[in-house]
Kinemage of the C-alpha trace (Angstrom):
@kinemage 1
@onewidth
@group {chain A} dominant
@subgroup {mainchain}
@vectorlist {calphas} color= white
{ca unk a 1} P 8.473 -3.606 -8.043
{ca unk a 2} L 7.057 -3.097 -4.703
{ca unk a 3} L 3.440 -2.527 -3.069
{ca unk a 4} L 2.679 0.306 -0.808
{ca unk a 5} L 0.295 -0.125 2.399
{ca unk a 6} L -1.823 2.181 2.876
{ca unk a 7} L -0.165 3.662 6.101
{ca unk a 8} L 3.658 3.290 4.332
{ca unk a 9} L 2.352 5.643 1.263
{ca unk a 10} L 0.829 8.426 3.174
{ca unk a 11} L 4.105 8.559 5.781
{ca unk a 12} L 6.194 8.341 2.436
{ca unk a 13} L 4.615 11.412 0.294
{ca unk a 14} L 4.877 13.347 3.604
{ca unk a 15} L 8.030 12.424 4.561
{ca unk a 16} L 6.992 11.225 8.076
{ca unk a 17} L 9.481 10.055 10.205
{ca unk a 18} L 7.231 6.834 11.081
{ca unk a 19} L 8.211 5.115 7.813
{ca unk a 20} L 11.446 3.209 8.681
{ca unk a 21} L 14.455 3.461 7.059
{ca unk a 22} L 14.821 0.249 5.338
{ca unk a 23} L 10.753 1.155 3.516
{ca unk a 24} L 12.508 4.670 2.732
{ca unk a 25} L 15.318 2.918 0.787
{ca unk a 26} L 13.213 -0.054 -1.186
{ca unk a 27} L 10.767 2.917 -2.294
{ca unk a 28} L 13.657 5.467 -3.464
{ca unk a 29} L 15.608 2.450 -4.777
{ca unk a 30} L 12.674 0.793 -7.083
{ca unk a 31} L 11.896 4.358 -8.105
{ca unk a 32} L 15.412 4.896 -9.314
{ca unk a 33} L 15.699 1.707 -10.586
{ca unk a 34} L 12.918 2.796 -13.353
{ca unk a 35} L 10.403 -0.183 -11.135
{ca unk a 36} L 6.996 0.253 -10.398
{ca unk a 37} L 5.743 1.469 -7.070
{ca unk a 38} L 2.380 -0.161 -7.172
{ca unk a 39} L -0.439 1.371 -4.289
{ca unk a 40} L -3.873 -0.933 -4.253
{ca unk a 41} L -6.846 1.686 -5.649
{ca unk a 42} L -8.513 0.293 -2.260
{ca unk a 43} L -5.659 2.753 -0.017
{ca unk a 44} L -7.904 5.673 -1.768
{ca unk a 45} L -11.096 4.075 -0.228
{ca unk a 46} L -9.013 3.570 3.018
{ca unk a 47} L -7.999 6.891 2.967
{ca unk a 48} L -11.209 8.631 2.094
{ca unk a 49} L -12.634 6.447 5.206
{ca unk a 50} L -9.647 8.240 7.723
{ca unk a 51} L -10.441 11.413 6.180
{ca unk a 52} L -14.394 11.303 6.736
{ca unk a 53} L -13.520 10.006 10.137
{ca unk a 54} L -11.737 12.791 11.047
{ca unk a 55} L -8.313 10.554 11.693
{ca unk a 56} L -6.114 11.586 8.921
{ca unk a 57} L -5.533 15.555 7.759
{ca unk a 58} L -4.336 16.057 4.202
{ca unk a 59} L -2.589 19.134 3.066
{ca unk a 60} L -5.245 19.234 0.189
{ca unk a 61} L -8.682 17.627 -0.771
{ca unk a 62} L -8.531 13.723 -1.282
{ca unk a 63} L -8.812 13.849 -4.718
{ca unk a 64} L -6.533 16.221 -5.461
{ca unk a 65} L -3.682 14.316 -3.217
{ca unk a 66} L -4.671 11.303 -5.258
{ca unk a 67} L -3.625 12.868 -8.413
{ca unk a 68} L -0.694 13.880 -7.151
{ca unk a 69} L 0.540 10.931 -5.882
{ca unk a 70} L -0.508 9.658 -9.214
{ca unk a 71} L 1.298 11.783 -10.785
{ca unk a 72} L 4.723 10.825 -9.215
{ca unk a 73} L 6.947 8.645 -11.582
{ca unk a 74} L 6.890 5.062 -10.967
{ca unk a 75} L 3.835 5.402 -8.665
{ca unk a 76} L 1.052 3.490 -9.847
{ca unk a 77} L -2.750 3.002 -8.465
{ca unk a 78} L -3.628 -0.618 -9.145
{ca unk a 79} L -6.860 -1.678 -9.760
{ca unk a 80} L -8.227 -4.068 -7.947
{ca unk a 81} L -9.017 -6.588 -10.692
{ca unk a 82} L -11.611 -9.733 -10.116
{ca unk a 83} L -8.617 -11.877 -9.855
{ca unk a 84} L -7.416 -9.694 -6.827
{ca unk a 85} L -10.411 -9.067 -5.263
{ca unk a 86} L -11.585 -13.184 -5.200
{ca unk a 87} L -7.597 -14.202 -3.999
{ca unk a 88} L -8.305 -11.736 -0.899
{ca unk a 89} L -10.959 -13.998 -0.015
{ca unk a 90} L -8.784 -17.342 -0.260
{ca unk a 91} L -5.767 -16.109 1.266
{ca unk a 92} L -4.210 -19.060 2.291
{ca unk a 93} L -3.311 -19.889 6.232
{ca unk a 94} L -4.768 -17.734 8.731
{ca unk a 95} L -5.362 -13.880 8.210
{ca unk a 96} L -7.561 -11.149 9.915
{ca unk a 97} L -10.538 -10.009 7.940
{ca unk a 98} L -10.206 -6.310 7.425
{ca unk a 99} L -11.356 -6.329 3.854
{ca unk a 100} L -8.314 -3.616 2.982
{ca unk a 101} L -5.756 -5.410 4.228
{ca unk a 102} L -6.470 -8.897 2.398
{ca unk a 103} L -6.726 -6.810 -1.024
{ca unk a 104} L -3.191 -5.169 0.073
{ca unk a 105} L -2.073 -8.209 0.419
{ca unk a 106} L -3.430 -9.977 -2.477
{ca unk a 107} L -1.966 -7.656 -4.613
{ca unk a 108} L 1.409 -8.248 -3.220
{ca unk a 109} L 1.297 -12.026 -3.990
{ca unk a 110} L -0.510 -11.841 -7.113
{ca unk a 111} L 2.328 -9.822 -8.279
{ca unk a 112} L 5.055 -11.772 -6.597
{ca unk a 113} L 6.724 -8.625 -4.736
{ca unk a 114} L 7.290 -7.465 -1.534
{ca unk a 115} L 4.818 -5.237 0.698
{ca unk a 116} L 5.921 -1.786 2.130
{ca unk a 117} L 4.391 -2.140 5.797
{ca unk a 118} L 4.640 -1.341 9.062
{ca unk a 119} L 1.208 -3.777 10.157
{ca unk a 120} L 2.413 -6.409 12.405
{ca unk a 121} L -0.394 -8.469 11.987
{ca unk a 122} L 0.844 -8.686 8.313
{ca unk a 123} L 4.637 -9.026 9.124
{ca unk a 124} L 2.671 -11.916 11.199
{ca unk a 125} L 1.455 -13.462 8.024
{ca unk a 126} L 4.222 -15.824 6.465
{ca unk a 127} L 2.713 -16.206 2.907
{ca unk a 128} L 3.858 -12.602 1.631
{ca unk a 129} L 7.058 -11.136 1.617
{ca unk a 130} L 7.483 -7.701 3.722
{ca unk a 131} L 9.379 -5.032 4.109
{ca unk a 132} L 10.176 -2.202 7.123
């Protein structure tokens, strides 16, 4: 099982070159290995936010890209649970405050797997595991 960032799942369904080669290969490898590929339900807030904002084009409507992705095998949207959302806010150590991010991340360590992300500022952060 792996977690998605927000940045690593929209360069994956579109096949962008950004996502690296070693995210490419944990993604198509848990996949194939029947695991989950777990994306926070906060990445569609994120991404509704870039798409208001004019900094992210989708080949479709939000929702309907949502569905898709949703409807990918393996790929799941994971709510963000009370248990998440109060660990974002007692990460422990130091971590930046974008309110995404921490739920990213707390969903990572609440499930004990590693995080799909390009982010230094979370690579930064040595109480999750990463990927890229």
């Amino acid at each position: 099982m792996i977690v998605l960032d927000t940045h690593a799942l929209v360069w994956w369904v579109n096949g962008d070159a950004g996502l690296s080669a070693p995210a490419r290969s944990a993604i198509e490898d848990a996949l194939s290995a029947g695991e989950a590929v777990l994306v926070s339900a906060i990445s569609a807030w994120e991404l509704a936010m870039l798409v208001q904002r004019g900094r992210l084009d989708l080949a479709m409507e939000l929702d309907e890209w949502l569905r898709a992705v949703a409807s990918i095998d393996g790929v799941s949207l994971a709510p963000i649970t009370a248990q998440i959302a109060a660990q974002s806010a007692k990460l422990p150590g130091e971590f930046h405050k974008d309110p995404a991010d921490r739920m990213i991340v707390a969903l990572a360590r609440e499930q004990n797997v590693p995080l799909i992300t390009a982010d230094q500022r979370i690579q930064r952060y040595p109480h999750v595991r990463w990927i890229w």
